[in-house]
N, C-alpha and C positions, 0 to 999 in steps of 0.2 A: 462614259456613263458616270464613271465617280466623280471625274471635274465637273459634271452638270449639278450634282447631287451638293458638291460642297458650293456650288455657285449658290443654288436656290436656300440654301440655309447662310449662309452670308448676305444674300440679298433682305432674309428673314430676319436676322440678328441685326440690321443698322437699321430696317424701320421700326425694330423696337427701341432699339439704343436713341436714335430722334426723337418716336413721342415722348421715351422716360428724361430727355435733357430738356423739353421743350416744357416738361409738368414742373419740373427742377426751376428753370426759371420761371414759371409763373409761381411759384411757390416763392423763388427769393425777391422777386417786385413785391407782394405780399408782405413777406416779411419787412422790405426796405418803409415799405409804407407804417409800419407799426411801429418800426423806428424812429420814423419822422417825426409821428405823430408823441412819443416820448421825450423828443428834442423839446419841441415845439410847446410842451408843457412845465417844461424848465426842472426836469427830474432827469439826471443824466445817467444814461441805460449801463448795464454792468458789461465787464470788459467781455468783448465777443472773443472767445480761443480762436488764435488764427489756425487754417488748417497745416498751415508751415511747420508751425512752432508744435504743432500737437505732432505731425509726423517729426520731429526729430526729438519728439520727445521718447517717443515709443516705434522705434527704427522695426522694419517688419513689414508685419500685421499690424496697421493701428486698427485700434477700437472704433465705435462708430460714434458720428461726431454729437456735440448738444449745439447747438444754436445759438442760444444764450444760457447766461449765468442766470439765476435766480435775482429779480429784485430783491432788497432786504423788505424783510415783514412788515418796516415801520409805511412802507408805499402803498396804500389803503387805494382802492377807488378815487374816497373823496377826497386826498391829494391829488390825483393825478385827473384835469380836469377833460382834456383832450384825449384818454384812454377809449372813452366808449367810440368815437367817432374813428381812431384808429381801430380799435375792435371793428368795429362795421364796415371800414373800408380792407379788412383783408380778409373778413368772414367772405366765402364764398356764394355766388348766387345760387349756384347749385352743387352737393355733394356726388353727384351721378357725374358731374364734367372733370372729379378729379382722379387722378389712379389713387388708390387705395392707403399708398403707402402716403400720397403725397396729401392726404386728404387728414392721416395721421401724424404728418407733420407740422401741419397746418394748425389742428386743436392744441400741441402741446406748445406750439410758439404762443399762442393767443392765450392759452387759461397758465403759463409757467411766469413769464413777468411780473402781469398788474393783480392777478383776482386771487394768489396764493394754495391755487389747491395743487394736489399732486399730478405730477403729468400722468397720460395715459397708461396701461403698461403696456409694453412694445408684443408684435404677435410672435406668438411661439412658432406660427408657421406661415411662411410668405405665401401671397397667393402669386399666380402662375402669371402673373404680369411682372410681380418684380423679381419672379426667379427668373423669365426669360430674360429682362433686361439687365439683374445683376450679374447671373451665375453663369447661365447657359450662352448669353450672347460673348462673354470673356473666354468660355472655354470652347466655343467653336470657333472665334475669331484665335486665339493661341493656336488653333491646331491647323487651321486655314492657312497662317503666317509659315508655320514648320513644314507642310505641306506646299506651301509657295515655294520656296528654294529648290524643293526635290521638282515639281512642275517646271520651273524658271529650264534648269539646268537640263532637262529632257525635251523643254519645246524646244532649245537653242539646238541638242544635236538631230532631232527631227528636222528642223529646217534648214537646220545647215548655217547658222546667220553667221556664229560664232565657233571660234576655236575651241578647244577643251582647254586649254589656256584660259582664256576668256570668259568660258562660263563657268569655270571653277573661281575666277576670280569675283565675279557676280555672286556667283552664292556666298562665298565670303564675305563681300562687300553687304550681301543681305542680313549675314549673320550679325555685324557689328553693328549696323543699324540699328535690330533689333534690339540686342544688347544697349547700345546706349540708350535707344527711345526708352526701354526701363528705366533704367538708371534718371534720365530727363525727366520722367514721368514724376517718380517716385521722390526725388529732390523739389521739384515746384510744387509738392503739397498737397499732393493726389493721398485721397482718403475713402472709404468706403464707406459708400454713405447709407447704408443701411443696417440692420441687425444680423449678423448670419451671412454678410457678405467678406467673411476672409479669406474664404476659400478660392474666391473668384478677385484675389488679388492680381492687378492687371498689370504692375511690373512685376511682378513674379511670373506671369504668365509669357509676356513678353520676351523675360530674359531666357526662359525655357526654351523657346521657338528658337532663338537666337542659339544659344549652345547646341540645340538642335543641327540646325544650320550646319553649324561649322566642327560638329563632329564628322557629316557627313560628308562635308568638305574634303576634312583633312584625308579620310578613308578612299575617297573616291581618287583623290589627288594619287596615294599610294597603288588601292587597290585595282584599278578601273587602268588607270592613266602611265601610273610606271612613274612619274614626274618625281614622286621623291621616294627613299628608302626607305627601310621597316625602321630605320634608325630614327632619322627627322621624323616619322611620322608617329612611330611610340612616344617621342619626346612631344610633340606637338600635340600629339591628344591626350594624355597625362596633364599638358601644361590646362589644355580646356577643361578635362574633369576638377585638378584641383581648383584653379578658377573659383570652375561654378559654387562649389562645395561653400569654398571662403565668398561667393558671390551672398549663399544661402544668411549669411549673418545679416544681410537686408534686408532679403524677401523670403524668409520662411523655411521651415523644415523639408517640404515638397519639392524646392529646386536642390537642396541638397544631395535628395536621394535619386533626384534625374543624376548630377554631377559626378555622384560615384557609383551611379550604375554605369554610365559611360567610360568613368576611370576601371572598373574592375573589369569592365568586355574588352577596352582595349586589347589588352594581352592575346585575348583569342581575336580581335582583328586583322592586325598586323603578324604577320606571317612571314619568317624568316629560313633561308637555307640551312643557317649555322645559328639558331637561338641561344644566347646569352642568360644562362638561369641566374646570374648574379644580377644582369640587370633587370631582369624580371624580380625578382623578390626585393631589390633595392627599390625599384619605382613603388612596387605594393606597400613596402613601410614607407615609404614618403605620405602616398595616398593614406594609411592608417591614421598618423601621426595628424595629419591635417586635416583627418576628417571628426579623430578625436579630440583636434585640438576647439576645433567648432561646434561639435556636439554638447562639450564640456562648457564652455560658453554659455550654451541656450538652456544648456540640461535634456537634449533630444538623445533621450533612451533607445525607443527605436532607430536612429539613425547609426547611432553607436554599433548596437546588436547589428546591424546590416552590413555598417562596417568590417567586423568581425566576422558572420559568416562569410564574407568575401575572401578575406584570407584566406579563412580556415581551409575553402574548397577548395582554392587555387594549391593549399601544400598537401591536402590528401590528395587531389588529382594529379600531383605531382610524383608522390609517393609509389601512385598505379603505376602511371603512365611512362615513369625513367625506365630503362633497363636496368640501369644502379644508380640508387639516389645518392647526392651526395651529402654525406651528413652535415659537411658544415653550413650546408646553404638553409638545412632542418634548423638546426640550433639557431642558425641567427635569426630567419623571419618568425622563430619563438621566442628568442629573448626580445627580438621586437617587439610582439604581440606582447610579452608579457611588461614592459617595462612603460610601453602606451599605456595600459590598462592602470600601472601601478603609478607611474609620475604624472602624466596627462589627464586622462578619464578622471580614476579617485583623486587625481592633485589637491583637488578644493576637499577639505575637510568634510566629513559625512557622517549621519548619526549613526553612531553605532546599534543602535537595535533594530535598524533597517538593511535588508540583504539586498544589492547590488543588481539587479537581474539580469544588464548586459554582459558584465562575467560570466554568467551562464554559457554563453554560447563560446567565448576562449577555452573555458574551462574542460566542454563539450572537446573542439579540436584538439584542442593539448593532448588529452588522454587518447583519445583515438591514435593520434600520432606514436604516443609513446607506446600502446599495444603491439602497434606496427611494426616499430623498431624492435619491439622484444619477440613478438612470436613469426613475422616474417624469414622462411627457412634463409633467406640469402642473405639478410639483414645479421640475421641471429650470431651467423659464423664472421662475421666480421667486425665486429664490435660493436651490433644495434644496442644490444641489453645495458652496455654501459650508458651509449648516448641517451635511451629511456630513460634511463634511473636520474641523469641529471638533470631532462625537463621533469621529472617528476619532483624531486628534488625545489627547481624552479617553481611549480606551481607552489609547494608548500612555502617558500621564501613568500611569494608573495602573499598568499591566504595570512601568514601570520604577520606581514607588514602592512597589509590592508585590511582591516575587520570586516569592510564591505563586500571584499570578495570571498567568502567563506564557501563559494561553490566549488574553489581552485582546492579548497581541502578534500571535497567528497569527487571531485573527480579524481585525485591523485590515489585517495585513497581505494576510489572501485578498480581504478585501472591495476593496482599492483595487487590489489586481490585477484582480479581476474585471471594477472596474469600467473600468479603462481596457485590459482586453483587447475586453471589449466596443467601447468607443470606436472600438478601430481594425478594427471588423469592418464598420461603419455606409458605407452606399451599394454600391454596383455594383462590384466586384471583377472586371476581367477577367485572364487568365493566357495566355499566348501559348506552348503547349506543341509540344514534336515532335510528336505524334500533332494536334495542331489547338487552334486555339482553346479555352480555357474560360471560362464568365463565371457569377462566384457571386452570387446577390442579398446583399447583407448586410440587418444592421438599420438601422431609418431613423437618418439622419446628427443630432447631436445639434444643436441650434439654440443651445447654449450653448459653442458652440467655443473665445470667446477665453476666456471663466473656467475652463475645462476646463484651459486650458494653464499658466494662471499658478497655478490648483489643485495641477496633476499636478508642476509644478518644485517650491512649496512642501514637498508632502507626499514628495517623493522627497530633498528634502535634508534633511527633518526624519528619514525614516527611516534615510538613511546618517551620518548625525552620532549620534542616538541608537543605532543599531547600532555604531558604533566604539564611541563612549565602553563603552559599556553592556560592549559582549564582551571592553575590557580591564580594565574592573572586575570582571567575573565570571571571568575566564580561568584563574585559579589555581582558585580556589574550586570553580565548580559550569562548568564544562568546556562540559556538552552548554546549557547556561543561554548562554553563551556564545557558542555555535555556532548556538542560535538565534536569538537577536540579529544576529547578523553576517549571515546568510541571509536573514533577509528587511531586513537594512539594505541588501543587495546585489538583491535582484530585484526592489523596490520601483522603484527610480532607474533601471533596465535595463527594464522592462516601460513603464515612464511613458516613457524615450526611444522606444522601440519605438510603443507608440502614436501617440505627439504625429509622428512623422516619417513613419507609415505613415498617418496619419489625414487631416494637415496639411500635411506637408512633400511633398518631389518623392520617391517611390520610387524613383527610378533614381539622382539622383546631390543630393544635400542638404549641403553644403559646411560650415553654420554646425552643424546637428548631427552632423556628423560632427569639428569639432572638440569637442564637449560629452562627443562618446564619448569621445573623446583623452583630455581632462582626464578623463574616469569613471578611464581604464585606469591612469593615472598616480595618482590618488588612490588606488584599491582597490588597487594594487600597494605604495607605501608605505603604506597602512593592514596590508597583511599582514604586512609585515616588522616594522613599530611592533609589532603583535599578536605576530609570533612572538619579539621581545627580550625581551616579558617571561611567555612561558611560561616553565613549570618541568619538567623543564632548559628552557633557553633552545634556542630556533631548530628544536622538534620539529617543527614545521608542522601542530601538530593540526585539528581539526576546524573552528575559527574562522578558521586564516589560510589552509585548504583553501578555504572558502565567499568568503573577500575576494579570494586570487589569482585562483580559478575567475570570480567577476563582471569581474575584469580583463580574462580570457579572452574572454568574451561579449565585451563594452563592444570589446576589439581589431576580434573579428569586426564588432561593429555599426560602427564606426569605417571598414573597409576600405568594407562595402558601401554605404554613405553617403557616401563621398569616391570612391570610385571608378567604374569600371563593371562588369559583369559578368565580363570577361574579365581584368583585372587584380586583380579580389578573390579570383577563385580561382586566379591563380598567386600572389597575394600570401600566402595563406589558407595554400597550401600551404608555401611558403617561410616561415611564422612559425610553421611544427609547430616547427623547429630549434631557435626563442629558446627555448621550458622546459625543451629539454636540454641547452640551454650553458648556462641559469643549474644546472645541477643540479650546475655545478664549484664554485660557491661556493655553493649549499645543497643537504640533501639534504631537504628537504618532499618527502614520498607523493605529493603532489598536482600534484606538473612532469609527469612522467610521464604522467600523464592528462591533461595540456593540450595535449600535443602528441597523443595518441589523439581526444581532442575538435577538434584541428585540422585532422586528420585526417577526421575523420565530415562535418565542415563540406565539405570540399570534396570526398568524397565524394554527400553532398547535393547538391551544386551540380551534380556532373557527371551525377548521373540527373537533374536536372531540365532541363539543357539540355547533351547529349553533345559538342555544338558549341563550347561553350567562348563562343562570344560570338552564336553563330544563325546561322542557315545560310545567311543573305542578307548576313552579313561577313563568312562563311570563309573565302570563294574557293575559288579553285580550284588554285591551284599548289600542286603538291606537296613534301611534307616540309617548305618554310618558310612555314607557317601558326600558325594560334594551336592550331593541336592541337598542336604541337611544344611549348611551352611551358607550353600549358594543362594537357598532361598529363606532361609532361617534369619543370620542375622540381616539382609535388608530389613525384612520383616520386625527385628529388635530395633533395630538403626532409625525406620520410620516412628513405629509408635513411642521411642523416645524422643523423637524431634517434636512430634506432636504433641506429645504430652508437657516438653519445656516450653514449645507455642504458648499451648494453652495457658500459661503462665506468667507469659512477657507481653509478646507484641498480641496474640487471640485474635487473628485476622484469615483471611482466608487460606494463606498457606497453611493455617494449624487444619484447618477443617481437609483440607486435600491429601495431608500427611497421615490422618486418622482414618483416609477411604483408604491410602496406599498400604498404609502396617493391614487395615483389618484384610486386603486383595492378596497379601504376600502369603499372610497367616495360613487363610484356605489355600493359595496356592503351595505351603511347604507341608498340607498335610495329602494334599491331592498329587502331589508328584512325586511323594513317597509310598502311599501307597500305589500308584501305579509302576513306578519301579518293583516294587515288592511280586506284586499280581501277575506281570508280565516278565518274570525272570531276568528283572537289570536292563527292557528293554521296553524304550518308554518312547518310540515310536511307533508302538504294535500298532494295527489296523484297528476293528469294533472292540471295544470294552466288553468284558464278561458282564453278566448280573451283578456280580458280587462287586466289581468296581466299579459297576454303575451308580449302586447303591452306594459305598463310600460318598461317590461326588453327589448325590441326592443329600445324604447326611452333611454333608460338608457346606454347601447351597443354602439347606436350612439355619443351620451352624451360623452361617454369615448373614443370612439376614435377622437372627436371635440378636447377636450381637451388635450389626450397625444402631438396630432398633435402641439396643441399649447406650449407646455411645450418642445415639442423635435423642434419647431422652434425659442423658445429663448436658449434654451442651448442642444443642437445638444447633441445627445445621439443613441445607438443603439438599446439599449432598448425601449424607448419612440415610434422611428422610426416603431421599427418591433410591437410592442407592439399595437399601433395605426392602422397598416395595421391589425395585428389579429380580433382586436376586429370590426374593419368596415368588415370583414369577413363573423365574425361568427354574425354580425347583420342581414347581405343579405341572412346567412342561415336561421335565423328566422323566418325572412319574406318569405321567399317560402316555408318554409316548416308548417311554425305554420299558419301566416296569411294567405296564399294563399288556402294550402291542409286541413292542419288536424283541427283548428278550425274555419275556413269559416262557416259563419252563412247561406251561402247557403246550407251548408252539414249537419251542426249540428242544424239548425234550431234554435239557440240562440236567446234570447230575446234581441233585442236592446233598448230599452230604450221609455220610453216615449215622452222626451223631442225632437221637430224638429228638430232641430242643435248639441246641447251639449249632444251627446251618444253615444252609444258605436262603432258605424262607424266612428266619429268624434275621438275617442282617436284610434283606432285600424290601420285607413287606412290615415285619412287625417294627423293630428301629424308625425306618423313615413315618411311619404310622406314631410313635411315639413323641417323635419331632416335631412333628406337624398338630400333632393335637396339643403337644406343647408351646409351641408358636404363637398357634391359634389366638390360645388361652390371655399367651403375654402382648400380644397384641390388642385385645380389646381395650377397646376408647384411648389407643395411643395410634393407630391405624384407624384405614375408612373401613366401617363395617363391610362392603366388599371383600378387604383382604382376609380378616378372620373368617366370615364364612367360606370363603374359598378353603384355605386352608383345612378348616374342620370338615370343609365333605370331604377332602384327600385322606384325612386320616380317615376317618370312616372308611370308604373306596381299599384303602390299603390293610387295616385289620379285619373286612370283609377278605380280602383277596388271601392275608394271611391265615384266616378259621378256615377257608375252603378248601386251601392249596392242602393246609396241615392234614384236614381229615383223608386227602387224596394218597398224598405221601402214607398214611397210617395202613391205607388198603393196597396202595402198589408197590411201596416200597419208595426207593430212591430216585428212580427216574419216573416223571409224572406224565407224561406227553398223551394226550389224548385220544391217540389213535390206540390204549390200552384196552379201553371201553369201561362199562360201570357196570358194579353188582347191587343185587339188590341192598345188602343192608348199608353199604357206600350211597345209594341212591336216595333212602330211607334218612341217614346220618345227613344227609346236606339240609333235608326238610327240617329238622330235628335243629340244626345247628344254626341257620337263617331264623328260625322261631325265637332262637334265645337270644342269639344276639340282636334282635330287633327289641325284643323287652330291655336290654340291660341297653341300648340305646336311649329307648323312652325315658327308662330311671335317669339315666344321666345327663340328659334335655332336660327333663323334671327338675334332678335338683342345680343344675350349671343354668337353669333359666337359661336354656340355647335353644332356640328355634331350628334350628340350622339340624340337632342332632334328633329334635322329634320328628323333624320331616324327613331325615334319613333314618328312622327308627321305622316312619309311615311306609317308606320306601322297600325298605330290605321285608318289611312284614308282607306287601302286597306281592312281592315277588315268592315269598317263602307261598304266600296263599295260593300263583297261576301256575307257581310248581305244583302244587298238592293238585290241582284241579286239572290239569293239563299234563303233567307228567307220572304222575308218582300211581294216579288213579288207570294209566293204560300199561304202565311197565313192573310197578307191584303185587304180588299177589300175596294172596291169607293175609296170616294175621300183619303183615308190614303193612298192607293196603289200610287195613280197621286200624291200627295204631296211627297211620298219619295223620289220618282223617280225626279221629279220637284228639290226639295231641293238637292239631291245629283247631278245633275245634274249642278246643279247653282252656288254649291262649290266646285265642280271640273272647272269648266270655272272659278272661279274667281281665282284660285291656280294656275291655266296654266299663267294667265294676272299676278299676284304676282310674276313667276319667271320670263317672260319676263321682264317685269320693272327691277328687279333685277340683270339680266344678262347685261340688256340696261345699268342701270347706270355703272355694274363694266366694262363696254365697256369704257364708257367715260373718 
């Protein structure tokens, strides 16, 4: 069925291939004749490009051809007497008898000689006549050809004619045919004669079928036959893939990449009892070397990269698949890899502000492999981590002896982070949190600890030495080249401290690496100023001496928490946000600015991971002089001076973030003093009293008084939006804490002994004083929303405090409602909603606030459907006639208040 199927597409593809030769020579008789007819007029036609000379001009893929040269300008018509009668005799009698393409080559031989105008433009997309006779007749006749061998050699042992001798000789004999018919082809001047036909180049196609051929050959000869060895047979088909590869420098990228796909399957063809891993990775760098040495030639990127991943897989799959690999056979097919890439590949000189993309994929294998070698348990105990460290080592040789392979830097550099991020994940990690204990299993611990150590220093000073050098010799030149250098010179040496002291050392307090950070911080500090002396201009603080001051920053923080204890790293943390804003008076680097925001996030981190500052079994218990005082005090000093020297120097956004952070710390050292105070030294108590709730409602308000004031001397969006949140989430408070959930009418709380100064007086009148003082400083600096919000909380809240008061005056200290009410308590509330509704109106009247006449309107109609609905079925005698009386009398005197009112705005 399939020999029928490629018969009838072969029979389909030569009668097209016939009519398109047969349109081709009526086309060049045509043309011959236009020729003539230019002889014949005694103007001699420009030189015709032979197709010879054009294919050795451009060995390949040639171009598609031109016909003729242009006459010169000066050959007019009426020079050329015999022009039109040639025109006539190669004009066609009809446009419908010629193929399309050939009907297009026809107008531009005719109108490009004599009449001067521009030839046609060629069509952007062939029609389905000349793709079947350029494209698709070459690419089924190619696969017909490669398919013929494999045919040939199965009808011979189906019939029996021939020996396996003999028919392997036959397909051989087919395969070289092949091969040379290319090669014949392509030498006698064979060109594509169309636009968009390189694809359907036909010795290329040829020679493909052929290698085809005699891959199959040599396999079958092995595999099938027994006739030769895995020996003869790996060398013989090596010999054919590199061949083809070096064949590819004539016909194209496509037969390159048949050439060493055959070279790289090899190896899993041939199949040996006792395999030979030297001469496997020997033959692989021959193949590398020669398929880079031809890529590099053409400049074929892709062929390159293909190359490369063939390696790469053959030494990871090696890696799996040994029982014990052997290192040395590792090291060498990577210093091969690496030294193709470096002499071969990059040999030819390359712009340096272009990045390499075939390095990518060595880059890729390299580091994989060197993980291997380091964190594989069989590898590890045997001296993998050394052999890592030296292709790692190797990648960086070349990143810095290639500019173009700048990927060998970031793979060297993720792979030795990973690996010693791993490191310090290894054993039982416990954490001692607020909410309770945590304990994380890690990975098992490595059993090659001390080599790990004397590893991780080497390769971290080999990365910060080549990181300096490197990013002041790139600094002018190629900038971002520069910046990644300095980047991973700086997280390399910071990630290995970080390990080797979290892995090894004491986590709580490590004295000897904590001076190693010192000297990091003192090093990457002078390295960034070295760096910024000789940008251009000098002292910008671009991108490279960003990456050096920044590891300074770390290495400080690792510095403090390594030398000290918890509770002095983050006041220390907090107080060394200041240092990158004093230095911002003798430089202005972008990047100070953000080391004081970065010193910031640090000891905000610290304070969500333990709110206590040093743990709740050192806090104690006396109040206000504790480590909360300090622990959250001076961040709190340390921010709003960073901020405030901002504002001064650089006034860019780290000032504005510095100024949210002091004003967050500020409420924060006065809210976790007073709840230490409140809760007996124990400042994970469960629900908050009233009377702490109330603090953080005053405190709330506090902070948005204050943003508001801070974002109206230097206008910020922060500040703006920051200030609206916090007057928010204050109004939630209060209806939700003081209103509902700890109302002493619900919970029945003890207010206080004292008349005045207790717990209705901080709970309802304060945050009431707050908030109407808020209110106030907020208008037309806020959206009228926020202030009237505000102002009905105060109101809501000095209602709730006149009514609580008068409760408290009839029950005493505890108010809870289940007491019940007396008449003249019942009498006093009517009495007391009357007045304060007037003394609202007055103060709507003269603050011009709408907001507080309508809650004037408000508190009055309730005092009214009390009198009407309560006061009138549960009073009696004279308390009933005086409500009534009294309400009575402050309604007539409100109705006379807005007359007058209305009178004067008449006037």
């Amino acid at each position: 069925m399939f020999e029928s199927l490629l018969g009838v597409i072969a029979i389909v593809a030569l009668i097209v291939i016939a009519s398109k030769q047969q349109s081709r020579l009526n086309l060049l008789e045509r043309e011959l004749r236009a020729l003539r007819g230019l002889v014949l007029s005694g103007v001699a036609p420009a030189a015709v490009t032979k197709p010879a000379e054009a294919s050795a001009e451009t060995v390949g893929e040639p171009p598609a051809p031109e016909v003729l040269e242009k006459v010169p300008a000066e050959a007019t018509p009426a020079t050329l007497p015999g022009a039109e009668q040639a025109a006539a005799e190669a004009q066609p009698a009809k446009a419908e008898e010629l193929p399309v393409a050939a009907a297009a080559a026809a107008e531009t031989t005719q109108a490009g000689p004599w009449s001067g105008a521009e030839p046609a433009p060629a069509r952007e997309r062939p029609d389905i006549e000349t793709a079947l006779g350029t494209r698709w007749a070459v690419w089924v006749g190619g696969l017909a050809l490669a398919f013929g061998a494999v045919f040939l050699i199965r009808y011979s042992i189906e019939s029996g004619l021939f020996g396996p001798g003999a028919r392997l000789t036959l397909a051989a004999l087919l395969g070289l045919v092949l091969v040379g018919g290319g090669e014949f082809i392509r030498r006698t001047g064979y060109r594509v004669p169309v636009e968009g036909g390189g694809s359907a180049y036909i010795p290329a196609i040829l020679t493909a079928a052929g290698a085809f051929a005699l891959f199959g050959t040599v396999y079958a000869a092995h595999g099938l036959y027994g006739f030769i060895g895995a020996g003869p047979a790996f060398v013989l088909m090596g010999i054919i893939g590199v061949a083809t590869i070096a064949a590819a420098l004539a016909h194209g990228q496509a037969l390159a990449g048949l050439g060493l796909l055959g070279a790289m399957v090899t190896p899993a063809l041939i199949s040996s009892t006792a395999p030979n891993i030297w001469a496997l990775f020997g033959y692989l760098a021959i193949v590398l070397a020669a398929t880079a040495a031809v890529a590099r030639i053409r400049r074929w990127t892709l062929l390159m990269g293909a190359a490369f991943v063939g390696t790469g897989l053959w030494t990871l799959l090696y890696l799996a698949d040994a029982p014990l690999a052997d290192f040395t056979v590792i090291l060498f097919i990577s210093a091969a890899t690496l030294a193709t890439l470096a002499f071969v590949w990059l040999g030819r000189g390359e712009d340096p502000q272009e990045l390499d993309w075939p390095s990518i994929v060595p880059a890729f294998f390299l580091a994989i492999t060197a993980l291997v070698l380091f964190v594989h348990p069989t590898y590890a105990g045997l001296g993998g981590p050394l052999r890592g460290a030296a292709l790692l080592l190797g990648l960086l040789a070349v990143a810095a002896y290639r500019p173009g392979a700048l990927a060998l830097l970031f793979a060297a550099g993720a792979a030795t982070v990973l690996v010693y991020l791993r490191n310090a994940s290894g054993g039982t990690l416990e954490l001692d949190l607020p909410v309770g204990g945590l304990t994380f299993e890690g990975l098992p611990i490595e059993l090659s600890g001390a080599e790990l150590t004397r590893i991780g220093w080497g390769l971290g000073l080999v990365f910060a030495g080549l990181g300096l050098w490197n990013a002041r010799r790139l600094l002018v030149a190629t900038p971002w080249r520069a910046a990644a250098w300095m980047g991973w010179g700086v997280a390399v040496p910071l990630v290995v401290l970080f390990s080797l002291w979290f892995a090894y050392g004491n986590p709580d307090r490590d004295l000897l690496r904590a001076v190693i950070a010192a000297v990091l911080v003192v090093a990457f500090a002078a390295g960034g100023e070295w760096l910024a002396r000789a940008e251009e201009p000098p002292l910008a603080g671009g991108p490279a001496v960003s990456f050096a001051l920044g590891g300074a920053g770390v290495a400080l923080v690792l510095a403090l928490h390594m030398g000290f204890g918890s509770g002095w790293t983050t006041v220390l943390s907090g107080a060394a946000a200041a240092l990158p804003a004093l230095a911002t008076r003798q430089r202005s680097y972008p990047v100070l600015g953000w080391l004081s925001v970065g010193a910031a996030a640090v000891v905000l981190a610290r304070v969500a991971f333990d709110p206590s500052i040093v743990g709740a079994d050192v806090l104690g218990t006396t109040p206000v002089f504790n480590w909360l005082l300090p622990g959250y005090g001076i961040p709190a000093i340390g921010f709003g001076f960073a901020a405030w020297q901002l504002a001064r120097t650089t006034d860019g956004r780290p000032r504005l973030v510095m100024e949210a952070v002091a004003a967050l710390f500020s409420l924060l050292t006065v809210a976790m003093l007073v709840r230490h105070a409140m809760n007996g030294g124990v400042i994970y108590a469960g629900t908050p009293t009233l009377a702490e709730q109330a603090i953080y409602t005053l405190i709330a308000i506090g902070g948005g008084g204050i943003l508001t004031a801070l974002d109206m001397r230097s206008p910020s969006p922060v500040l703006r939006y920051g200030s609206l949140a916090i007057g928010v989430l204050s109004v939630l408070f209060v209806v939700a804490q003081h209103f509902l959930v700890l109302n002493p009418l619900f919970t029945d709380e003890r207010t206080g002994g004292i008349p005045f100064f207790n717990l209705l007086f901080l709970a309802y009148l304060l945050p009431a004083v707050a908030a109407a003082g808020l209110a106030y400083y907020a208008r037309g600096k806020r959206p009228q929303w926020y202030s009237a919000m505000l102002a009905l909380v105060a109101a809501l809240l000095a209602f709730a405090y006149a009514t609580l008061s008068v409760r408290r005056l009839f029950q005493g200290e505890y108010i809870g409602l289940w007491a019940g009410l007396g008449q003249w308590e019942t009498y006093s509330y009517s009495a007391l909603w009357l007045a304060m509704g007037v003394a609202l109106l007055v103060a709507g009247v003269r603050l011009s606030s709408q907001v507080l006449r309508i809650a004037s309107a408000a508190l009055i109609s309730v005092a009214v459907a009390k009198v009407f609905l309560f006061d009138m079925s549960e009073l009696e005698g004279v308390l009933r006639a005086l409500s009534f009386i009294g309400l009575g009398a402050v309604l007539i005197g409100i109705g006379l208040f807005y007359q007058r009112l209305l009178t004067r705005s008449a006037r």
